[in-house]
C-alpha positions as CSV (number, residue, x, y, z in Angstrom):
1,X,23.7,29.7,53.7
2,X,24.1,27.2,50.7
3,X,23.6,24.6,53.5
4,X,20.4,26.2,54.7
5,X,18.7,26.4,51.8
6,X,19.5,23.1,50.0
7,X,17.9,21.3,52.8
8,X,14.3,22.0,52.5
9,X,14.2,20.7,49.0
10,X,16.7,17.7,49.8
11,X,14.4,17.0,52.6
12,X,11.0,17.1,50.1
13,X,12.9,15.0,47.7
14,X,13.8,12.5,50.3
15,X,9.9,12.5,51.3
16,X,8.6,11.7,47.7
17,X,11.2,9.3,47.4
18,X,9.8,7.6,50.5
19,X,6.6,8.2,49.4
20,X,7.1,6.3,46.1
21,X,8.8,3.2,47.1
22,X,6.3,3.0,49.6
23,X,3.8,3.3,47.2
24,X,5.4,0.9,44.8
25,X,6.6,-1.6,48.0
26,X,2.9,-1.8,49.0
27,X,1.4,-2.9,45.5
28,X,4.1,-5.3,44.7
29,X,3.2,-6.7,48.2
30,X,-0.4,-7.1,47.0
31,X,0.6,-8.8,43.8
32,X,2.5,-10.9,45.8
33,X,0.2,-13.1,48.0
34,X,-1.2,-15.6,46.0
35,X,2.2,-16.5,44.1
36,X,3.6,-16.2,48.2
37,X,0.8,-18.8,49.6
38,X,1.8,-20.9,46.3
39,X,5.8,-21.2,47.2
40,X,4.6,-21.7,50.8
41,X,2.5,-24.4,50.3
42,X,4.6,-26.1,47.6
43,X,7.6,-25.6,50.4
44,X,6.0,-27.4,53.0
45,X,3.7,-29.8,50.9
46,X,7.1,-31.2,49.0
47,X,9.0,-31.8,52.3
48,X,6.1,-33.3,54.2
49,X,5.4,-35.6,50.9
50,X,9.3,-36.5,51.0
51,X,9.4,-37.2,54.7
52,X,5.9,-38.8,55.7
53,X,5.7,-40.3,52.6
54,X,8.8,-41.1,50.9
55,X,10.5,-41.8,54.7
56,X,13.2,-39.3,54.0
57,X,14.7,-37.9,56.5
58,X,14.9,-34.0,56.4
59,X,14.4,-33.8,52.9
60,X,15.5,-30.3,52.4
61,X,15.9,-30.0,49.1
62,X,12.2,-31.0,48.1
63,X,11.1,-27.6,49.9
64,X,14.2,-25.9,48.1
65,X,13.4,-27.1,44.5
66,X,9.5,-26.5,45.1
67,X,10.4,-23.0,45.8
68,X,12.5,-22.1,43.0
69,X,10.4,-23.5,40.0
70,X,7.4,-21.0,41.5
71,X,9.4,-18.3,42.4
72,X,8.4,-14.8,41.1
73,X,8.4,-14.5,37.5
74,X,7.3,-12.9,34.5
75,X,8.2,-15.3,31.7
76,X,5.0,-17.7,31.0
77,X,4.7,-20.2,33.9
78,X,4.0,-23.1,32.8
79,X,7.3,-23.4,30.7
80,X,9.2,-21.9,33.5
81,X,8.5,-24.1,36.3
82,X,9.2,-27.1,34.3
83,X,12.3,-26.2,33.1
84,X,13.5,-24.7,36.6
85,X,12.1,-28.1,37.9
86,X,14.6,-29.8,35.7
87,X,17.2,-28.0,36.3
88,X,16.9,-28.0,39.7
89,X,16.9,-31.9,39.7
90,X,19.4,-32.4,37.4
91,X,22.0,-29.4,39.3
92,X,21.5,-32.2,42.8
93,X,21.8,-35.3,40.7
94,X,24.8,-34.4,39.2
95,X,26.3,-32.9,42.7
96,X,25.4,-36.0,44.1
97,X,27.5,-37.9,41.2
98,X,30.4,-36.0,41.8
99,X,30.7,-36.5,45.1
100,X,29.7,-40.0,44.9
101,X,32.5,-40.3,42.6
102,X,35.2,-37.4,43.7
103,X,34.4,-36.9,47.5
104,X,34.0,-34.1,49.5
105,X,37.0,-32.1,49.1
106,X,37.5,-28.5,47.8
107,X,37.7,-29.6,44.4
108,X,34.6,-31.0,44.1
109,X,32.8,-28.2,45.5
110,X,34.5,-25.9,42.7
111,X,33.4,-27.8,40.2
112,X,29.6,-28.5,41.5
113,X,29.0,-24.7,42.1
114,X,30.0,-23.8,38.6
115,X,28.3,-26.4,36.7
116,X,25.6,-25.6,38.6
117,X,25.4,-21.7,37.8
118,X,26.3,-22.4,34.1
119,X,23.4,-24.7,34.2
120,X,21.4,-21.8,35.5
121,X,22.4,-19.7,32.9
122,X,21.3,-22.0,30.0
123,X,17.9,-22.3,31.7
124,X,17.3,-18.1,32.5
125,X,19.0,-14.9,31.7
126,X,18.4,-13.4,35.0
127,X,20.6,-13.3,38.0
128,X,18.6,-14.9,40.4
129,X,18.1,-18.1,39.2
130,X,22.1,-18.5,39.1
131,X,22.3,-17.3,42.3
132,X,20.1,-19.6,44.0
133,X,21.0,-22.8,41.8
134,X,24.6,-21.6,43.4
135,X,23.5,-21.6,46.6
136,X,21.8,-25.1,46.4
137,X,25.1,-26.4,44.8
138,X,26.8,-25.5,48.1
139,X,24.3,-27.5,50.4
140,X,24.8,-30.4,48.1
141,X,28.3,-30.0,49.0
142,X,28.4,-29.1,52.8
143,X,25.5,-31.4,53.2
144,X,26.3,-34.6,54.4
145,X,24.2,-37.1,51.9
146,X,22.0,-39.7,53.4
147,X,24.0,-42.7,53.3
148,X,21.5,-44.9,55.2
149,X,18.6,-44.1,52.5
150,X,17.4,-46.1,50.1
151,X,18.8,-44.8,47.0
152,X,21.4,-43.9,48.8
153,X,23.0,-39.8,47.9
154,X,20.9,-39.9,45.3
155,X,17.8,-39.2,47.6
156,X,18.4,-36.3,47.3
157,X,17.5,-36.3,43.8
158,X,14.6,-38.3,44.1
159,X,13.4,-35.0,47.0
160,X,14.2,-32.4,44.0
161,X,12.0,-34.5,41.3
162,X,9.0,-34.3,44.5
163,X,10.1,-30.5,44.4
164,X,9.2,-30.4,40.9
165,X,5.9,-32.0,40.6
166,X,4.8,-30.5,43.5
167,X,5.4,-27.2,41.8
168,X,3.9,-28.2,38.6
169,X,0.9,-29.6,40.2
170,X,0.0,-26.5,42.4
171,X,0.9,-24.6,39.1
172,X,-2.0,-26.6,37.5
173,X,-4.7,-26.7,40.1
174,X,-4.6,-23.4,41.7
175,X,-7.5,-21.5,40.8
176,X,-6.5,-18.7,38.7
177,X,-8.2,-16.8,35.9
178,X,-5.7,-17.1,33.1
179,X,-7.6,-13.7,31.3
180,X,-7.3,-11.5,34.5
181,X,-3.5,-10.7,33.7
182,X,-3.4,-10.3,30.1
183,X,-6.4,-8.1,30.6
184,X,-5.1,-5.6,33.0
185,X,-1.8,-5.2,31.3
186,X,-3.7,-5.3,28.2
187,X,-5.5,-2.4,29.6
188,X,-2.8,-0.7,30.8
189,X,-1.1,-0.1,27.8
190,X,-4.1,1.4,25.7
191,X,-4.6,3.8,28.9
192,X,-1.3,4.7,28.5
193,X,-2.0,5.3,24.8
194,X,-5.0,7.4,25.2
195,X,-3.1,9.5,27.5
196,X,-0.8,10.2,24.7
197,X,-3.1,11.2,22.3
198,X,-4.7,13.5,25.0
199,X,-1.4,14.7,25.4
200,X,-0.5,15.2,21.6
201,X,-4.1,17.0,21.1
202,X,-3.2,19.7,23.0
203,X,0.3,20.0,22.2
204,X,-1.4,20.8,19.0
205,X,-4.1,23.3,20.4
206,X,-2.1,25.1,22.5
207,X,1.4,25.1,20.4
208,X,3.2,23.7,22.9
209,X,5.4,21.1,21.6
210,X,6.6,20.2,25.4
211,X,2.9,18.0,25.6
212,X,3.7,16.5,22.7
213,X,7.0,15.7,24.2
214,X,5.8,14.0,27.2
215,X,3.5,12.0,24.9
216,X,6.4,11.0,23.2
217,X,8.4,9.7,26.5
218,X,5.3,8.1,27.8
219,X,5.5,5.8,24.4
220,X,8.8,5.4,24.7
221,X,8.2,3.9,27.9
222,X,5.7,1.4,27.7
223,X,7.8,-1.0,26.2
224,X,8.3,-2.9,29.1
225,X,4.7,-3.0,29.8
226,X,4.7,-4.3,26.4
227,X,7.3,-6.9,27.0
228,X,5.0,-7.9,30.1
229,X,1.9,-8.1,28.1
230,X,3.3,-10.4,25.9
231,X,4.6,-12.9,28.9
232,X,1.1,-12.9,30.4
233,X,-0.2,-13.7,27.3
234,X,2.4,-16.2,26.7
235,X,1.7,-17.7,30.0
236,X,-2.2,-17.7,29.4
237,X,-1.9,-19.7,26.4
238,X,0.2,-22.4,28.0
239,X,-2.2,-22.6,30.9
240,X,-5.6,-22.9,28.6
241,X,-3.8,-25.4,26.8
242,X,-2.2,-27.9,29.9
243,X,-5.2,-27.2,32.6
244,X,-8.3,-28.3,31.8
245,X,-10.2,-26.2,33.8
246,X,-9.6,-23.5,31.8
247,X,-9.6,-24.7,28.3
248,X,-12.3,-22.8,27.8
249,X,-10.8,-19.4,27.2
250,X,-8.4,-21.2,24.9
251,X,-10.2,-19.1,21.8
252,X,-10.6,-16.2,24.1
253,X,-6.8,-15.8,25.1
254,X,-5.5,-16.4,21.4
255,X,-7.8,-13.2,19.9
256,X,-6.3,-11.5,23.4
257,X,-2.6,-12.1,21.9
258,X,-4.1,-10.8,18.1
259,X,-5.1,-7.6,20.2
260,X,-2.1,-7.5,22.2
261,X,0.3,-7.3,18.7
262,X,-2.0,-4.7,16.8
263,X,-1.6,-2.6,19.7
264,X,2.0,-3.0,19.9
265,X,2.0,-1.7,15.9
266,X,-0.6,0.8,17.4
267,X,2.0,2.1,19.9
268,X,5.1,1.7,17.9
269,X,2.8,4.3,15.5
270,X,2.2,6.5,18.1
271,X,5.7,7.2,18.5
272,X,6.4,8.0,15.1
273,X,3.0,10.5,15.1
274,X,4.2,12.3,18.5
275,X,7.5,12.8,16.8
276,X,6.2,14.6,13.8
277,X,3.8,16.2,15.6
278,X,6.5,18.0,17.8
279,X,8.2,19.2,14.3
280,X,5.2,20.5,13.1
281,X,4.3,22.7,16.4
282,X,7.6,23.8,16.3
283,X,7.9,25.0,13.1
284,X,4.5,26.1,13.2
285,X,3.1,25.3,10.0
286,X,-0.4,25.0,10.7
287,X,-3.3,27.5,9.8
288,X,-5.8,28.3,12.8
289,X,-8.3,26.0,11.4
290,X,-6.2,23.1,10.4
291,X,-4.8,23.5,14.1
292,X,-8.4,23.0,15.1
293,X,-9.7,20.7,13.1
294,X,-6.1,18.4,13.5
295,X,-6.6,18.8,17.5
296,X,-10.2,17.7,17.2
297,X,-8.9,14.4,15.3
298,X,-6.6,13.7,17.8
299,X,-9.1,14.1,20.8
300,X,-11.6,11.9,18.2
301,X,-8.5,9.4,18.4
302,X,-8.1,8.9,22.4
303,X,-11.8,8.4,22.5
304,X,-11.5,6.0,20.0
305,X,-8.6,4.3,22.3
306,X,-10.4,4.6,25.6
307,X,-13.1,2.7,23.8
308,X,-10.3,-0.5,23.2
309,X,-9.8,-0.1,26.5
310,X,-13.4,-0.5,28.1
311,X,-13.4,-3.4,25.6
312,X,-10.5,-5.3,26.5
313,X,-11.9,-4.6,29.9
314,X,-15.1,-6.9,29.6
315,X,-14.2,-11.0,29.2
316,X,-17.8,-11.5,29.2
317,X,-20.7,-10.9,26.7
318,X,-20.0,-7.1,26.2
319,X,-16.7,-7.7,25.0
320,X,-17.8,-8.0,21.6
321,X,-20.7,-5.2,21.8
322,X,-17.7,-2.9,23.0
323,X,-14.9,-3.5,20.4
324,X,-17.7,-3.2,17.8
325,X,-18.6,0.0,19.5
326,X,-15.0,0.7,19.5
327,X,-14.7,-0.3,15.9
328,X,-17.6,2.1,14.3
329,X,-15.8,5.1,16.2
330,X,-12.2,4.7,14.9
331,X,-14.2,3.5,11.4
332,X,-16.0,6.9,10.9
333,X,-12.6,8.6,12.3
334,X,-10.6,6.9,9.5
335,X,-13.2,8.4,7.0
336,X,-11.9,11.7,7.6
337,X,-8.4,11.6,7.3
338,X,-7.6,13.6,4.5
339,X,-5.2,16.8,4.2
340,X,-8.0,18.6,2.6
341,X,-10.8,18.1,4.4
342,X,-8.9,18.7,7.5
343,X,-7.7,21.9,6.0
344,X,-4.3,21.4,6.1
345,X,-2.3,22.2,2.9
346,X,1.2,21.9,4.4
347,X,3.7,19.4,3.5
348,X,4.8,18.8,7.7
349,X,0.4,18.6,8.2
350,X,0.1,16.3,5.2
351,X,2.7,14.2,6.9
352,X,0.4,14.4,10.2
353,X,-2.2,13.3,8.3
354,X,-0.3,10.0,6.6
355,X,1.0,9.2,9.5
356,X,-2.4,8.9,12.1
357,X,-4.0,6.7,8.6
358,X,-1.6,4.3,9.8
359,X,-2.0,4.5,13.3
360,X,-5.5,4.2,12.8
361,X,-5.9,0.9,10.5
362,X,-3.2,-0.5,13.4
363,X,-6.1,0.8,16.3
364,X,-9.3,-0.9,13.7
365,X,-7.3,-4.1,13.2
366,X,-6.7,-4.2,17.3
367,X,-10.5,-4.0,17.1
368,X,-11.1,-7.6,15.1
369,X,-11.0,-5.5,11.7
370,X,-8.8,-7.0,8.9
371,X,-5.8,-5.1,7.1
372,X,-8.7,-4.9,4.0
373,X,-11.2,-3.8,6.3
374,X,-9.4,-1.2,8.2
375,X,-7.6,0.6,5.0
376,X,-11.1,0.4,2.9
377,X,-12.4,3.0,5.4
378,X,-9.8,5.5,4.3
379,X,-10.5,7.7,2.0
380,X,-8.3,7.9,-1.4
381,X,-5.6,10.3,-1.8
């Protein structure tokens, strides 16, 4: 019987499971195709440079090196493929030393594959670098090295540097908009933000401190969205400043990292807010009208955030129409934050009430406001 009726929700569970990764496989996969055509280019382009070019004869590890400085990262590009183009050369050049000086004998291998992977290591912190520096230790090893070449086993150094450039070139040239990224994740996060404070308003309005614990996980969990905001940005800076087709956005891409940190302090407050806010409902210390009038504020507040968001949105001439739009909201919002005129007399509301003053001076600054600016709007206490 147990059997009988544990399967029907096993089976659902095993469906939306599915369903998910699916879901999640399928826009990865989308994400994927440019950097895919990149590493497939950069493959094929390195080795047919190496080979028609160069005269190398199946210069495998140009294609190899070209493909692991792309690769699929997060970490700002630029930076990453020439230091993964380094240390790709320099993991072959010394496995070519060794065995030009040791042989090819057990030993050698040994110590090729794990200077290699602690090479690796002092490059990334992620696995898969090591791993596949490891892995192209080994073929130095169970490779035979070109003897007849030129330079000798060192051509196959000379096929890694091709690697490299290669990678670094396509890096440079491929037509990319160094704002899309920084803007969606940009955008992203302040959704996620607004949600919250829907979230937390009606936790208030409805006394029902389980909203304003889901608000409270969602924050919690953008932190890694944050993390990758703060990479794209990264990376869009290094790529206004080394391409020169897209020096232009230089200015634009340094106020996007000035937004990105004030909404970081803007999310890091909205923690601290949902958290309170859960002690107050729970301990109910709000009158009927200062529930009302606190809810209102809150609602006021994720307008004021889905504002940011429209305005982070628009690269173009409305961006700054937008964030001043956005700014005059969260401006006549901050006027109103007082305990009094919010009627709320409680020592948990007045905490509240401190507590969104600072989330709103971080949500104006995030706007273009200064620190002077924003806290000016606030009334005195």
């Amino acid at each position: 019987m147990t059997t009988e009726r544990s399967t029907p929700p096993l089976l659902a569970r095993a469906r939306r499971f599915t369903q998910r990764r699916v879901k999640v496989g399928a826009r990865r996969m989308r994400r994927s195709v440019i950097p895919a055509l990149q590493m497939t280019v950069a493959g094929v382009g390195a080795y047919t440079i190496a080979e028609r070019v160069l005269g190398h004869d199946d210069p495998l590890f140009a294609a190899i090196a070209a493909m692991i400085a792309l690769g699929f990262t997060k970490e700002p590009r630029m930076r990453k493929v020439l230091e993964v183009s380094v240390g790709c050369t320099l993991g072959i050049l010394i496995g070519d030393l060794l065995l030009h000086q040791l042989g090819s004998n057990l030993g050698t291998a040994t110590l090729v594959l794990f200077l290699s992977i602690m090479l690796a290591r002092f490059l990334d912190s992620g696995p898969v670098l090591a791993m596949q520096m490891g892995l192209q230790a080994l073929l130095v090893v169970l490779i035979p090295p070109p003897e007849a070449a030129a330079l000798g086993p060192f051509t196959r150094s000379l096929d890694a540097i091709v690697g490299g450039a290669v990678a670094l070139a396509i890096t440079l040239l491929t037509p990319k908009d160094p704002r899309r990224e920084p803007i969606a994740e940009l955008k992203s996060v302040v959704d996620a933000m607004t949600a919250s404070l829907r979230d937390v308003a009606e936790a208030v309005r409805n006394s029902d401190s389980r909203q304003a614990w889901h608000s409270l996980i969602r924050c919690r969990g953008l932190q890694p969205q944050i993390d990758e905001l703060r990479n794209a940005v990264r990376s869009a800076k290094e790529l206004t400043v080394f391409s020169p087709a897209y020096r232009k956005h230089r200015h634009y891409v340094r106020h996007m990292a000035e937004v990105a940190d004030h909404v970081d302090l803007s999310v890091r407050s909205m923690r601290v807010v949902a958290r309170r806010i859960i002690s107050t409902v729970d301990h109910a210390t709000l009158t009927d009208e200062a529930v009302a009038n606190l809810s209102a504020v809150l609602d006021e507040f994720a307008d004021g955030s889905l504002l940011l968001s429209q305005a982070v949105s628009e690269p173009g001439s409305a961006y700054t129409r937008r964030m001043n739009t956005a700014q005059e909201a969260l401006s006549a919002l901050a006027q109103r934050l007082h305990p009094k005129s919010l009627g709320i007399g409680t020592l948990e509301g007045e905490t509240v009430v401190l507590l969104l003053r600072t989330l709103v001076v971080d949500m104006l600054q995030a706007t273009g406001a200064s620190h002077e600016d924003a806290t000016e709007q606030l009334p005195e206490l």
